[in-house]
MILO-750934 format. One line per 5 residues: number of its first residue (from 1); for each residue x, y, z of C-alpha. Coordinates in Angstrom, 1 decimal. Layout:
N
NUM> X:Y:Z ~ ...
//
This chain:
202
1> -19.0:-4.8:3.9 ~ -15.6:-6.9:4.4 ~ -12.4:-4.3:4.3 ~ -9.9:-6.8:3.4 ~ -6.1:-4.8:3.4
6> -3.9:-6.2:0.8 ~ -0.4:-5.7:2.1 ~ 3.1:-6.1:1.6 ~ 6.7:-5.0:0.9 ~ 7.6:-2.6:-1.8
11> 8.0:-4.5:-5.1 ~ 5.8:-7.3:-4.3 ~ 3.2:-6.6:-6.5 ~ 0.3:-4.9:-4.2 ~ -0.3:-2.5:-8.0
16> -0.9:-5.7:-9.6 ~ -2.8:-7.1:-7.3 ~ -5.1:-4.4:-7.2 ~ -5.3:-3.7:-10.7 ~ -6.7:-7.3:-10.7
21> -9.4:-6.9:-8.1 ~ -10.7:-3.5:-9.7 ~ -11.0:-5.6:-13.0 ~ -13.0:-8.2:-11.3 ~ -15.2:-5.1:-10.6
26> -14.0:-5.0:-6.5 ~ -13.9:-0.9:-5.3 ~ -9.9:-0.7:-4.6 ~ -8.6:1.9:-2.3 ~ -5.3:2.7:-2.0
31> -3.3:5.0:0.1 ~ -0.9:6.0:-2.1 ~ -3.0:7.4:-4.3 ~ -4.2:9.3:-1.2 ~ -1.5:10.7:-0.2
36> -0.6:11.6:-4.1 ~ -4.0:13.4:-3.7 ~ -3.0:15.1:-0.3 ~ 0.4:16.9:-1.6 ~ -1.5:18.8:-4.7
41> 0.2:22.1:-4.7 ~ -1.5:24.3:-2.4 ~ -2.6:21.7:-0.1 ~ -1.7:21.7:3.6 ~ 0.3:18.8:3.6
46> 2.5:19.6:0.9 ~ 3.4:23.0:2.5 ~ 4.0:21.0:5.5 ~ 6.6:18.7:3.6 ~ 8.1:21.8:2.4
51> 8.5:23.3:5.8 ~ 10.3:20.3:7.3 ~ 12.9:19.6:4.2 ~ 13.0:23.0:2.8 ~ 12.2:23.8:-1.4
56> 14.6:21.4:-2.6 ~ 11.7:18.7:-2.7 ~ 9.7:21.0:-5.3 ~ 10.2:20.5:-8.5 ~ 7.6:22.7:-11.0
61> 5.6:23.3:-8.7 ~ 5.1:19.7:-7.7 ~ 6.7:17.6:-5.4 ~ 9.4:15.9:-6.3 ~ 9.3:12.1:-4.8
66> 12.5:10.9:-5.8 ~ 14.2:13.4:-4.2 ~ 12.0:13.2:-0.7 ~ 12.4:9.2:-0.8 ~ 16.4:9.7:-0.8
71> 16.1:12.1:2.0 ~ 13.9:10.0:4.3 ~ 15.7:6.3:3.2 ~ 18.9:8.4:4.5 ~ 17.7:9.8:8.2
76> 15.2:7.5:10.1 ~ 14.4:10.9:11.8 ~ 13.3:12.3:8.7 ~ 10.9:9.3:8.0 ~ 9.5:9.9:11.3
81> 8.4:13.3:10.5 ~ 6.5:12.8:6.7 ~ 4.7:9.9:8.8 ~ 3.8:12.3:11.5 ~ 2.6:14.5:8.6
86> 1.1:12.2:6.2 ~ -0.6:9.2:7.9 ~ -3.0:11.2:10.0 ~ -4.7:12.5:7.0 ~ -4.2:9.1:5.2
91> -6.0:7.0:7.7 ~ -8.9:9.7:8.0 ~ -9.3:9.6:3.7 ~ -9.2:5.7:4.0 ~ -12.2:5.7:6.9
96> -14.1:8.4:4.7 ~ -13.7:6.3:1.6 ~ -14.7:3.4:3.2 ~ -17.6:4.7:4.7 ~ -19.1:5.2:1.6
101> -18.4:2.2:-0.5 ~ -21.6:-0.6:-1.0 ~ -20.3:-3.9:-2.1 ~ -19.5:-7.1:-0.8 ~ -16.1:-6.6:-0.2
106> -13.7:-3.8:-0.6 ~ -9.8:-3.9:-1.0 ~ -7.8:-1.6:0.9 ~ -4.1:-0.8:-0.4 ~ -1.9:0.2:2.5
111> 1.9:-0.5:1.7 ~ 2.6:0.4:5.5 ~ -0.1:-1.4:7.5 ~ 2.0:-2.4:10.7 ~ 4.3:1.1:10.8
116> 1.7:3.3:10.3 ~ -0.6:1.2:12.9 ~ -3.4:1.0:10.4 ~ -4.8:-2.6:11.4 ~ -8.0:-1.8:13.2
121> -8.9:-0.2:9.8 ~ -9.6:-3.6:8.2 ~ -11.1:-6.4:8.6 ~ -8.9:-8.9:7.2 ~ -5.3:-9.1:5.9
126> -3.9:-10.4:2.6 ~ -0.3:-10.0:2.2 ~ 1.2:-10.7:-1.4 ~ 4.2:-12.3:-1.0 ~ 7.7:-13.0:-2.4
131> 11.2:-13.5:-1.1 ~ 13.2:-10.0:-0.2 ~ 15.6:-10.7:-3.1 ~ 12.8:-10.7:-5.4 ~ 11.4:-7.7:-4.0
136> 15.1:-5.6:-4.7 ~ 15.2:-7.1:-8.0 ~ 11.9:-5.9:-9.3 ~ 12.8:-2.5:-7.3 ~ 16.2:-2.1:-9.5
141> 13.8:-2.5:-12.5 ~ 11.0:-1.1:-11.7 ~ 12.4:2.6:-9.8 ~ 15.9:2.5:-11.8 ~ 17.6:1.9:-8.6
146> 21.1:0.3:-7.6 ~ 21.2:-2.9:-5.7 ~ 22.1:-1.1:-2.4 ~ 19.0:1.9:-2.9 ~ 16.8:-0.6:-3.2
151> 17.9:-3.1:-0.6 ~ 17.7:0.1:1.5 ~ 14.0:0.7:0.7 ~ 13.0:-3.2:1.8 ~ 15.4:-2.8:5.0
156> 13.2:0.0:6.3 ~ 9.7:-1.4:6.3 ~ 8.5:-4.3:7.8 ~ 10.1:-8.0:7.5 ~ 8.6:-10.4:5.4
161> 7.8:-12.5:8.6 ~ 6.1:-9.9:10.2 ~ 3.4:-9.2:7.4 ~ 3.0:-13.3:7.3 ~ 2.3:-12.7:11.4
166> -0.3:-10.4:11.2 ~ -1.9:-11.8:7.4 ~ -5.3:-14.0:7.3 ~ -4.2:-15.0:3.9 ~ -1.2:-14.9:1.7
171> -1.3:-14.4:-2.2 ~ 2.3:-16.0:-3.8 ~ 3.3:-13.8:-6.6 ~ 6.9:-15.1:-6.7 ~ 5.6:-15.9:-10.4
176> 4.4:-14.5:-13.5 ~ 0.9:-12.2:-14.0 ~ -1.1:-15.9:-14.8 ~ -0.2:-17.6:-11.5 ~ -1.1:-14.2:-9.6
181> -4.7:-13.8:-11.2 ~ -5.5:-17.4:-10.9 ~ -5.1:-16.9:-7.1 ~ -7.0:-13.8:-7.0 ~ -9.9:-15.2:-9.0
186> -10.2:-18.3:-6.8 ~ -10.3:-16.2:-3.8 ~ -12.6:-13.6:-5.2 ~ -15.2:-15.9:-6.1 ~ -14.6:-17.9:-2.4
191> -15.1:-14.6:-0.7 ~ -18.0:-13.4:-2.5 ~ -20.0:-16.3:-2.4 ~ -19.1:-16.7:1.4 ~ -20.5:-13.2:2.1
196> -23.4:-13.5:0.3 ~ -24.2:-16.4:2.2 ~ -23.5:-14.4:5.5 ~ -25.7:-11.9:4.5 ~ -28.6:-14.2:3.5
201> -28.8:-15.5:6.9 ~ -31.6:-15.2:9.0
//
């Protein structure tokens, strides 16, 4: 099976994307949902989380995102210790869910491929893509965010010219829903039909 990572910035439309895939009937993993899954209350992680920025990111019970995202888009060394909590468990979830996937092709959501060193997970790299302005504009929308939060958010990941470095393919959505799912049909059917092949070989 073909692990193909779909990757890029935050509000370039990797949701979409996927959503798109899973409807053409592709198994879609994606790590956020992970790591949604690994701070549950009473999990490990989340009590780690807790330990390192204190009960003010718990709210009901639950953790409270918006107020962890201000605290580690503030303090780079705060960053530096979710990732140190949370990707370790991350990458081992993606290899499990991999692992037991049978298809032609699987896509793999992983909004930090390059900083969380996540390459040699896949087998091939798609990056959606769209300017940085388009990226904080969809952000203010999308998250309720000021121009300068969100600006902050696409400042601390990678550049747009190092996911086009590393990417085997690059999806434009710098337009509407139609132009994105006419590029993912085209490259759905291109990808299955190639595989098939590959496996029919002798």
């Amino acid at each position: 099976m073909l692990k193909i990572a779909l990757y890029g910035g935050a509000g370039s439309g990797k949701s979409s994307a996927a959503k798109l895939f899973a409807e053409l009937g592709v198994p879609v993993i994606d790590a956020d949902v992970i790591a949604k899954q690994l701070t549950t209350p009473g999990s490990p992680q989340l009590a780690q989380i807790v330990a390192a920025f204190g009960t003010e990111i718990i709210n009901d019970n639950q953790l409270d995102r918006a107020a962890l995202r201000k605290i580690i888009y503030a303090d780079d060394n705060a960053r530096i210790r979710l990732n140190n909590i949370m990707h370790p468990p991350i990458r081992a979830a993606l290899g499990k869910y991999m692992a037991n996937i049978n298809a032609t092709y699987c896509i793999v959501v992983v909004p930090l491929l390059i900083e969380a060193q996540m390459i040699d997970l896949v087998d091939y790299i798609v990056v959606i893509d769209c300017s940085e302005q388009t990226q904080i504009d969809r952000l203010i929308v999308r998250d309720n965010l000021t121009y300068d939060e969100a600006a902050k958010i696409v400042s601390i990941q990678a550049t747009r010219k190092q996911r086009l470095e590393v990417c085997d393919q690059v999806i434009d959505n710098s337009r509407d829903i139609r132009y994105l799912k006419a590029q993912i049909d085209k490259f759905h059917k291109k990808w299955t039909q190639q595989l098939i092949r590959r496996k029919n070989l002798p």
